[in-house]
C-alpha positions in Angstrom: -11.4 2.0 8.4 -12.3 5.6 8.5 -11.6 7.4 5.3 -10.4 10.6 6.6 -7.5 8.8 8.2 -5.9 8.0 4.7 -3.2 10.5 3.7 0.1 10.4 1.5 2.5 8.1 2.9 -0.4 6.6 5.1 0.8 2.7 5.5 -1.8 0.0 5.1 -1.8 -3.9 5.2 -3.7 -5.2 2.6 -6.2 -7.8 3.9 -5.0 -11.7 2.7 -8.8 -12.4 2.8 -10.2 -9.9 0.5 -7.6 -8.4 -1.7 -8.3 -9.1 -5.3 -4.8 -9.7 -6.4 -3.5 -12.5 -4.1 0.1 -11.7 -4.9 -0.8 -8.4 -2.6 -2.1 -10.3 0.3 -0.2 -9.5 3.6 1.7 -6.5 1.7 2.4 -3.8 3.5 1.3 -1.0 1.0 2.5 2.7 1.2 -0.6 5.3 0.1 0.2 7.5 -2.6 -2.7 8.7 -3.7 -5.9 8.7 -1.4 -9.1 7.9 -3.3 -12.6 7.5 -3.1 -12.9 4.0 -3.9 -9.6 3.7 -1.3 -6.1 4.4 -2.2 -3.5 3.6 -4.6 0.0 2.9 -3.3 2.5 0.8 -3.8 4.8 -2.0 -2.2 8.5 -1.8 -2.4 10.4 -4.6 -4.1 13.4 -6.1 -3.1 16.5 -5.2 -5.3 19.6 -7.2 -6.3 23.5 -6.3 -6.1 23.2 -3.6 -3.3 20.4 -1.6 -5.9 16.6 -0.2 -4.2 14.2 -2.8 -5.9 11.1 -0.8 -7.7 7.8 -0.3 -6.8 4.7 -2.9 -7.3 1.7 -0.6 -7.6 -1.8 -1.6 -6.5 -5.3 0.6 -6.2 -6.9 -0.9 -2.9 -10.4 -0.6 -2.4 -11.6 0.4 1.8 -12.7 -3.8 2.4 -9.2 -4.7 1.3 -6.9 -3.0 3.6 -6.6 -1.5 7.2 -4.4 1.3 8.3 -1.3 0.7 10.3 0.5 4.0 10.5 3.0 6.1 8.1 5.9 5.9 6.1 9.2 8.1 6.8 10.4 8.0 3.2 8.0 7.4 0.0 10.3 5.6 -3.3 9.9 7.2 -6.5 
């Protein structure tokens, strides 16, 4: 990955074979805060009863995920 890619609402997939938190693996992960160690983000939950779910935040290093373009709207 090349670091100077990785912006605010950058999207990456986090890597099933090296992400530390296995519930992550696969995710789709939008960036909110580029880092040095690699980003933190989040992945959007699912809601219930026609509600936006929340957010599932993570801090990803560069080995566990690989940029695959940008998001159009960022949850808050």
């Amino acid at each position: 990955m090349i670091k100077q890619e990785l912006q605010i609402n950058t999207l990456v997939q986090l890597n099933p074979e090296t992400v530390s938190n296995r519930m992550f693996a696969g995710c789709i992960m939008v960036v909110t805060e580029p880092k040095e160690f690699g980003a933190q983000g989040y992945v959007q939950g699912l809601g219930a009863n026609g509600e936006p779910g929340g957010q599932a935040y993570y801090r990803a290093t560069w080995e566990e995920m690989e940029i695959v373009g940008d998001a159009e709207w960022i949850m808050g």
